[in-house]
C-alpha positions as CSV (number, residue, x, y, z in Angstrom):
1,X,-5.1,10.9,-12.7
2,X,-2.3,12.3,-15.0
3,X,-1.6,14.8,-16.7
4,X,-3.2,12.9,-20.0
5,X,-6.2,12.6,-18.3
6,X,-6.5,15.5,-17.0
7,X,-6.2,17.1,-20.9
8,X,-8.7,14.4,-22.0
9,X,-11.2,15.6,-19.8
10,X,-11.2,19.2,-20.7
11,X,-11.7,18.0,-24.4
12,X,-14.5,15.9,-23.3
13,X,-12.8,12.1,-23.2
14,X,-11.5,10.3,-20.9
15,X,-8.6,8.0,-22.1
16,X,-9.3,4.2,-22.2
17,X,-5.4,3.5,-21.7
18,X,-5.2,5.2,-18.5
19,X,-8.7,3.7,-17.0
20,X,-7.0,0.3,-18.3
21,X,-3.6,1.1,-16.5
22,X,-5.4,1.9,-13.3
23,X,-8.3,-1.2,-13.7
24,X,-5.3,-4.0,-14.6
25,X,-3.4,-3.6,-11.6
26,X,-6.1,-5.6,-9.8
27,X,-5.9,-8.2,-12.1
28,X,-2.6,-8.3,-11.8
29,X,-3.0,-8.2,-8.3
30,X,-1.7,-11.6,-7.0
31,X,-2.6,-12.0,-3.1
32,X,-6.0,-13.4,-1.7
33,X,-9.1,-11.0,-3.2
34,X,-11.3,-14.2,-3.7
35,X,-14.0,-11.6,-1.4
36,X,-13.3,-8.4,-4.0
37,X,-14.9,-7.3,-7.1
38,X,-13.2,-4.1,-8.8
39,X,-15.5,-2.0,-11.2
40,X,-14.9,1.2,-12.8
41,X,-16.9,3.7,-11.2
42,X,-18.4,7.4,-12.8
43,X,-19.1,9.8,-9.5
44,X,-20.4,13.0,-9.4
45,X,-18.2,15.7,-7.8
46,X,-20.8,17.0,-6.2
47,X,-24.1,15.6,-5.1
48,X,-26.4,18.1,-7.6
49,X,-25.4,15.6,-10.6
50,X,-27.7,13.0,-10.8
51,X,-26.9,9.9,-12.2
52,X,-30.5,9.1,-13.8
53,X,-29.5,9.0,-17.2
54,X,-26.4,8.6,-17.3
55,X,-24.4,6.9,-20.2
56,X,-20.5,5.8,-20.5
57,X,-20.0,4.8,-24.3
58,X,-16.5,3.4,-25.3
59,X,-15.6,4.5,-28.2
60,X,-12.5,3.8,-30.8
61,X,-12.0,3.6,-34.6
62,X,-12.8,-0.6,-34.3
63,X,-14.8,-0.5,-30.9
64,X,-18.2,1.2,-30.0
65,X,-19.5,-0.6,-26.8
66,X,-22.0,1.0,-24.5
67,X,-21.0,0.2,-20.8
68,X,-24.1,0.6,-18.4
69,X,-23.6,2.2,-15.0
70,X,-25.4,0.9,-12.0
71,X,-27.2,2.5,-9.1
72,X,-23.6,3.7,-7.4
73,X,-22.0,4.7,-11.2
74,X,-20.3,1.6,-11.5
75,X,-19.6,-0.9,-14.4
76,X,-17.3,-4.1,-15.6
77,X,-14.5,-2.6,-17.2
78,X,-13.9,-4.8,-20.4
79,X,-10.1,-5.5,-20.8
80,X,-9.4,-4.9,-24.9
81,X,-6.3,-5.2,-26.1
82,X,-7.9,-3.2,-29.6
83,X,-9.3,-0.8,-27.7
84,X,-5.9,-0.5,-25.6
85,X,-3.7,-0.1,-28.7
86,X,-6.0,2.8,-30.2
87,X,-6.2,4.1,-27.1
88,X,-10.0,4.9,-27.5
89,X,-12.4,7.3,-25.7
90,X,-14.5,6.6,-22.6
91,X,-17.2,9.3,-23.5
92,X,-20.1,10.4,-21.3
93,X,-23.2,12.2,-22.3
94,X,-22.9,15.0,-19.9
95,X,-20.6,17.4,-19.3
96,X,-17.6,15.5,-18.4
97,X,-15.8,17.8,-16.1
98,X,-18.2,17.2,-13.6
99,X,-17.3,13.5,-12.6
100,X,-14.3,11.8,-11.2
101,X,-13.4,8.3,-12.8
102,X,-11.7,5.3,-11.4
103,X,-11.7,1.9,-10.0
104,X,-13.7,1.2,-6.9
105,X,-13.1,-1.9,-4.8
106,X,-16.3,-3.5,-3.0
107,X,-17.7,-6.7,-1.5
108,X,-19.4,-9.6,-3.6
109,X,-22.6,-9.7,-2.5
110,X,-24.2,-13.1,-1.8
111,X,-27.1,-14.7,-3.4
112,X,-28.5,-16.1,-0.2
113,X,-27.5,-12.8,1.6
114,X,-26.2,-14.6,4.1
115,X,-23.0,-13.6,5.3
116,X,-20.7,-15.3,8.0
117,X,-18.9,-12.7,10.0
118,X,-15.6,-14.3,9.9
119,X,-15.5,-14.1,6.1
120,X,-17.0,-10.4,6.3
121,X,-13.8,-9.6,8.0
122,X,-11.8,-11.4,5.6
123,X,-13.0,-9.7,3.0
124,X,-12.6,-6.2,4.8
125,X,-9.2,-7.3,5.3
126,X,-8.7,-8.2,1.6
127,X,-9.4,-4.7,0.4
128,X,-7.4,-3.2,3.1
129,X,-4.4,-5.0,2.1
130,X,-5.4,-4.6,-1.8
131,X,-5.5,-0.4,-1.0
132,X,-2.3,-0.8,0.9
133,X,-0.5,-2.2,-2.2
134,X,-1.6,0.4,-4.4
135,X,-1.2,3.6,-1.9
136,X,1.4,3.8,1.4
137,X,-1.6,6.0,3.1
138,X,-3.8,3.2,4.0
139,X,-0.7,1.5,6.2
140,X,-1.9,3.1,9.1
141,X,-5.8,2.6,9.0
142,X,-7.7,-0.5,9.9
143,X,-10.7,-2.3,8.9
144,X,-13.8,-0.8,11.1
145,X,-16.7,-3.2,9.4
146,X,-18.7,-3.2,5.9
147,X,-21.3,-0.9,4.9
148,X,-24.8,-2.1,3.2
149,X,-26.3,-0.1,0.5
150,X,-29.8,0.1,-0.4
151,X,-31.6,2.6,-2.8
152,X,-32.9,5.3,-1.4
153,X,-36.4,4.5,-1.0
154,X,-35.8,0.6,0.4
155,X,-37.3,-0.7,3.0
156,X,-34.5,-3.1,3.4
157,X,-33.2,-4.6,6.6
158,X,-29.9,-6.0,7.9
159,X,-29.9,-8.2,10.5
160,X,-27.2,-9.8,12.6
161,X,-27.6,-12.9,14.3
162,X,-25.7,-14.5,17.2
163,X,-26.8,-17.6,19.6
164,X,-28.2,-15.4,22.2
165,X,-30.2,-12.4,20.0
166,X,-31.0,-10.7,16.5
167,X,-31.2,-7.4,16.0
168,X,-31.5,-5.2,13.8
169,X,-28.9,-2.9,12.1
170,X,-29.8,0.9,12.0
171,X,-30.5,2.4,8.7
172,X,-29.4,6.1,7.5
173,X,-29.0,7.8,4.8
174,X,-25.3,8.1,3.4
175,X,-22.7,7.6,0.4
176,X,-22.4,3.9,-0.4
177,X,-18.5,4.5,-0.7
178,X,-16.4,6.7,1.5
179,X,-15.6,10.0,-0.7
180,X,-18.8,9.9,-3.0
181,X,-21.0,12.6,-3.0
182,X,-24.0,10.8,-3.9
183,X,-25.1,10.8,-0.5
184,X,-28.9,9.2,-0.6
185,X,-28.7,5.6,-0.4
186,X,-30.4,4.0,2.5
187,X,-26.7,2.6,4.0
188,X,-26.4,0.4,7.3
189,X,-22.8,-0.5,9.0
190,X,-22.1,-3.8,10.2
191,X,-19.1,-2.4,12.8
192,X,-16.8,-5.5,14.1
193,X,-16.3,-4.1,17.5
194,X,-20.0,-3.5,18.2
195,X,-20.4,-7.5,17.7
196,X,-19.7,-11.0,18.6
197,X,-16.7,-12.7,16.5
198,X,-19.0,-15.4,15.4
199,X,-22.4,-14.3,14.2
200,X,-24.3,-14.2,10.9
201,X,-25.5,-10.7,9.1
202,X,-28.1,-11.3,7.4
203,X,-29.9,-9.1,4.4
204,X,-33.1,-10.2,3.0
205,X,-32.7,-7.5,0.0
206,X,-29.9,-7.3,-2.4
207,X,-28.1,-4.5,-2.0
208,X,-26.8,-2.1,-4.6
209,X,-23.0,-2.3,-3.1
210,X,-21.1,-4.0,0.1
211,X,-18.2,-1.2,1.1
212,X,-15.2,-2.0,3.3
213,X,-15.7,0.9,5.9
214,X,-11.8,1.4,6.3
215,X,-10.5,4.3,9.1
């Protein structure tokens, strides 16, 4: 974040017209992300700060909009050109300094949860090239799989399904995005290399988030 940020945050606020800079650029974004879904996500720095509770108000001199956060700190960033121009407040009702915000790229889920393996790559690869655009790091890494995240205390299962077997996916605990502290989702990995080209994962449950797992 820049330097405006930065001086938001130490008065409490983070600044709508930077989140909006950062969030557009996927709009704007014109090659295939017909797999992706960018939200603007609230993480904890550290995994003591729960995010039970936690509430992400927008707030300007025409605008007051309360944006809820899911299980993984996310929401759908609205896109106001009012809000924009005043450049209004993204306030949070704990101490501020104690969370990173940005966007955060993951996976539609499916209603059926039925995902082919050839568009689970695709979509891998989507968000690879996406992260490439936007940072020169990424131009050596490559897309390992996707990571399924659960809440903690789920019993779901991922399964994935070729002619010959089914198995079952192992489940551990872990951060549903790479970087995030919030460590205690129930997480499986569907690896590519560990797989058939062709088969079918399969998750019964809907999960809270579906993470390119990127190395």
């Amino acid at each position: 974040m820049g330097g405006g940020t930065a001086q938001a945050q130490e008065a409490g606020w983070v600044s709508y017209r930077d989140a909006y800079r950062a969030m557009v650029a996927f709009a704007k974004y014109g090659k295939a992300k017909n797999f992706l879904q960018n939200h603007y996500q609230v993480s904890p720095k550290d995994g003591s700060q729960p995010l039970d509770g936690l509430r992400l108000t927008l707030s300007g001199r025409t605008t007051q909009l309360n944006l809820p956060l899911d299980a993984t700190g996310r929401t759908t960033f609205p896109l106001l050109k009012a809000a924009y121009d005043e450049n209004a407040m993204l306030v949070l009702n704990r101490k501020i300094n104690e969370y990173t915000f940005g966007p955060r790229i993951s996976i539609v889920a499916r209603v059926d949860g039925v995902y082919e393996s050839a568009d689970l790559r695709a979509a891998c690869d989507q968000a690879l090239q996406y992260l490439r655009h936007l940072d020169g790091n990424y131009g050596s890494r490559r897309c390992a799989g996707v990571r399924f995240a659960f809440l903690p205390k789920s019993d779901a299962e991922v399964r994935v399904r070729d002619p010959l077997r089914e198995a079952t996916l192992p489940a551990a605990e872990g951060a549903a995005f790479d970087g995030d502290a919030n460590a205690g989702f129930r997480v499986m990995v569907y690896r590519f290399a560990e797989w058939p080209e062709r088969v079918q994962v399969i998750s019964q449950n809907a999960p809270v988030a579906i993470a390119p797992v990127i190395e």
